[in-house]
C-alpha positions as a Python dict, from the first residue, in 0.01 Angstrom:
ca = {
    (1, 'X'): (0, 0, 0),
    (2, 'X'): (302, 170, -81),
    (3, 'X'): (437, 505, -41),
    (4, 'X'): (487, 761, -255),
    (5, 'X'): (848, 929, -307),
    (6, 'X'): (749, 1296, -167),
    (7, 'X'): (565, 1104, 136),
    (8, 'X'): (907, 918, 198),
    (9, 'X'): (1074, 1244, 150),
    (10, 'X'): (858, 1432, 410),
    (11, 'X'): (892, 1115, 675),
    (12, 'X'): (1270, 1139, 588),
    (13, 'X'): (1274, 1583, 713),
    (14, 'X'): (1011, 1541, 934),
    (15, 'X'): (1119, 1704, 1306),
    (16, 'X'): (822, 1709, 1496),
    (17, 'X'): (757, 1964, 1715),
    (18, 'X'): (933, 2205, 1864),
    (19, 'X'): (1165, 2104, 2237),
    (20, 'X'): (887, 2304, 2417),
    (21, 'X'): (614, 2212, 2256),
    (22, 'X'): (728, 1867, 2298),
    (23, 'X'): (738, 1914, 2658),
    (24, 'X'): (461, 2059, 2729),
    (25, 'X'): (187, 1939, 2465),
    (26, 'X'): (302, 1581, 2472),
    (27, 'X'): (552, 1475, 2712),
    (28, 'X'): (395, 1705, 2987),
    (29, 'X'): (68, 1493, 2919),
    (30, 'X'): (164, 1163, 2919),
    (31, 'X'): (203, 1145, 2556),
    (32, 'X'): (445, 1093, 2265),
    (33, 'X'): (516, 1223, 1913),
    (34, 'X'): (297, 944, 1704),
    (35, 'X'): (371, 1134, 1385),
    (36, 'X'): (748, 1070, 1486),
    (37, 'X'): (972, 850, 1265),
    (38, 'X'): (1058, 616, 1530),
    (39, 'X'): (790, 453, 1846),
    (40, 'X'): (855, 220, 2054),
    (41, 'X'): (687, 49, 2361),
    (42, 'X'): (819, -233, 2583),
    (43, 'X'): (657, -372, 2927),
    (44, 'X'): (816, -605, 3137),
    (45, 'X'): (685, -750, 3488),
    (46, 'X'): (931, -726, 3750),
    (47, 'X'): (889, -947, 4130),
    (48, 'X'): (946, -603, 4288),
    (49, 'X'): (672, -356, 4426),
    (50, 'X'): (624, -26, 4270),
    (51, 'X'): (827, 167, 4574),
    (52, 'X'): (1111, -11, 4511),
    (53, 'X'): (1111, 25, 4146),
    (54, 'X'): (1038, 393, 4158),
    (55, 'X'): (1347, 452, 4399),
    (56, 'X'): (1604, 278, 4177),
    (57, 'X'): (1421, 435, 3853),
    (58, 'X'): (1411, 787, 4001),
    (59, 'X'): (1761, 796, 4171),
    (60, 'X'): (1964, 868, 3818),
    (61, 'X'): (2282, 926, 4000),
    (62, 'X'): (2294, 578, 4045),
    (63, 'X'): (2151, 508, 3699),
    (64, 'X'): (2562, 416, 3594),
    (65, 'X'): (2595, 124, 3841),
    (66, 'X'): (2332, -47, 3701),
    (67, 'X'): (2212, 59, 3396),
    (68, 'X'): (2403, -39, 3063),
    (69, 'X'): (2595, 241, 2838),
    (70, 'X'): (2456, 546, 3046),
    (71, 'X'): (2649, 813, 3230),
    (72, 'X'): (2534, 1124, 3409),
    (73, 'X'): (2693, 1443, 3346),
    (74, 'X'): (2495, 1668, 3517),
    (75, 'X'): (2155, 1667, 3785),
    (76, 'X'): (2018, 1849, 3992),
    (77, 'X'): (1635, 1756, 4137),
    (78, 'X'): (1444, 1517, 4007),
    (79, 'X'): (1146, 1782, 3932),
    (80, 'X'): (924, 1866, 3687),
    (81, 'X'): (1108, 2129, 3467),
    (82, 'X'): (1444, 2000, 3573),
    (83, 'X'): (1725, 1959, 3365),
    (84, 'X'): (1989, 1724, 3330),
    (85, 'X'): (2276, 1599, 3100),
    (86, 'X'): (2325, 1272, 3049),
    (87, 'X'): (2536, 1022, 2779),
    (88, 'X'): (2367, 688, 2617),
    (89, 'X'): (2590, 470, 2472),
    (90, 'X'): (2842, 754, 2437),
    (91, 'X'): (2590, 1005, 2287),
    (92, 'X'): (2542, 1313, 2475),
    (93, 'X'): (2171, 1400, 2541),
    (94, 'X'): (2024, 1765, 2740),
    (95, 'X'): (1681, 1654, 2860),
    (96, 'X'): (1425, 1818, 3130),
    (97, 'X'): (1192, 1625, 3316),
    (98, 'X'): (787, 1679, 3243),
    (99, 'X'): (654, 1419, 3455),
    (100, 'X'): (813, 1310, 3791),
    (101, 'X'): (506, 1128, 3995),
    (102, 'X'): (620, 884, 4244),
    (103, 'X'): (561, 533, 4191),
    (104, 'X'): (336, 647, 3919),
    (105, 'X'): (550, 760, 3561),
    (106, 'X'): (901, 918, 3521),
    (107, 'X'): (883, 1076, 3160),
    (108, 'X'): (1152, 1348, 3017),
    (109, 'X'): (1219, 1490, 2654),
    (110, 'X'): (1522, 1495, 2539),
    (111, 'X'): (1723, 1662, 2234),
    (112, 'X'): (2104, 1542, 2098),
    (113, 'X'): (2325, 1626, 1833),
    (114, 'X'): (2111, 1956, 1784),
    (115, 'X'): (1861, 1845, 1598),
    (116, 'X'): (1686, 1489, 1686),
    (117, 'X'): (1398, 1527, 1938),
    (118, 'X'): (1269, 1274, 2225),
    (119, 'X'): (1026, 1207, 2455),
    (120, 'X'): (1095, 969, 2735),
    (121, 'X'): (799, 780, 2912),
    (122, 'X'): (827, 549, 3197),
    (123, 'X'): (507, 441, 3411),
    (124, 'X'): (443, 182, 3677),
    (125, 'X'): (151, -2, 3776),
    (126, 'X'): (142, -202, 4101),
    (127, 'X'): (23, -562, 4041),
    (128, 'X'): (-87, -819, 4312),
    (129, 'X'): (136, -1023, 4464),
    (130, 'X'): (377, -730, 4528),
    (131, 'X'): (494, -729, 4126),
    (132, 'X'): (533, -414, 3935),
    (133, 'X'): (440, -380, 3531),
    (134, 'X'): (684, -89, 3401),
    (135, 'X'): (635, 42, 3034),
    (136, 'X'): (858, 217, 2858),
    (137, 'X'): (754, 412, 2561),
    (138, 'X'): (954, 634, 2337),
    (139, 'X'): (915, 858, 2041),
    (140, 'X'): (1243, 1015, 1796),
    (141, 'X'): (1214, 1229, 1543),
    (142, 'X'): (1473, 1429, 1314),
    (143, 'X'): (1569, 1490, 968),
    (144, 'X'): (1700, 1173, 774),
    (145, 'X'): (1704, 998, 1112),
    (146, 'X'): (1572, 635, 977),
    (147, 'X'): (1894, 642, 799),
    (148, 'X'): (2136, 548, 1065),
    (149, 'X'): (1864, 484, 1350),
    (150, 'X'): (1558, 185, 1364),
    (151, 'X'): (1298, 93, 1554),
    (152, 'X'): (1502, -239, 1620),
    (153, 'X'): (1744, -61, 1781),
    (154, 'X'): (1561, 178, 1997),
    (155, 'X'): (1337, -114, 2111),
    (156, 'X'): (1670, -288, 2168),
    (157, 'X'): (1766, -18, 2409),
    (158, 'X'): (1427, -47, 2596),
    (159, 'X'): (1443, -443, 2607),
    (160, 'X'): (1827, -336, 2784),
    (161, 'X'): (1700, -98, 3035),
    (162, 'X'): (1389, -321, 3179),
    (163, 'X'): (1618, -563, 3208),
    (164, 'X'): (1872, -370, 3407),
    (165, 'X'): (1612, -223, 3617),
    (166, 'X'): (1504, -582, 3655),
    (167, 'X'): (1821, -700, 3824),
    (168, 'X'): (1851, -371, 3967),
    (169, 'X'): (1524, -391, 4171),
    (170, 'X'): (1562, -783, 4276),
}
């Protein structure tokens, strides 16, 4: 099936929600924007239990000595409602945490260049043997944004990250 030019068109402007509603409607409960132009999941299995992979994961002032292309500008606590300012890959981001459950999920939204809208999801399940499963799922959203942005490449990211944390947490 193929799509029509004003359906393209509307995919093409489409900016989700608003940052609050964002926050609080999705990001707040567990979910992402599925309308957004861009999803992505990964999982990986790490040999690490879930405390140690939540302390790395949740200790973003050390995010920079592990994790690829990130920087922190600014952080205060790692609460619910918290903000913080961060660079990925040399794009500035202002985010504020909605979830922060310990050795459970980590998820934030997110907003950069004004006008492109994120939500951030990271959970942990403990798995026998002392192994953690850690998904990360993302959704982006902003006018014309599949025009310089793919899935490929935010999966790419994700793929990155996991296996950062990976080493990270061995």
């Amino acid at each position: 099936m193929s799509t029509s030019l004003p359906e393209l068109s509307m995919s093409l402007l489409y900016s989700g929600p608003s940052l609050a509603v964002l926050h609080d409607d999705y990001a707040a409960r567990g979910r992402v924007d599925s309308d957004a132009q861009l999803t992505s999941s990964s999982r990986l299995v790490v040999d690490a239990p879930v405390d140690r992979v939540w302390t790395v994961m949740a200790d973003l002032r050390a995010w920079p000595s592990w994790a690829s292309g990130i920087r922190i500008l600014e952080l205060g606590d790692v609460r619910p409602g918290a903000p913080f300012r961060w660079r990925l890959n040399g794009v500035p981001l202002r985010s504020r945490f909605a979830v922060v459950d310990p050795r459970r999920e980590l998820t934030w939204t997110g907003i950069f260049l004004g006008r492109y809208r994120a939500v951030d999801r990271h959970v942990l399940e403990p798995l026998e043997g002392g192994r953690t499963r850690i998904t990360v799922e993302e959704s982006l959203a902003g006018p014309l944004l599949p025009l310089f942005y793919r899935e490929s490449m935010l999966r790419a990211n994700h793929e990155r990250w996991l296996s950062d944390l990976a080493r990270a947490t061995a």
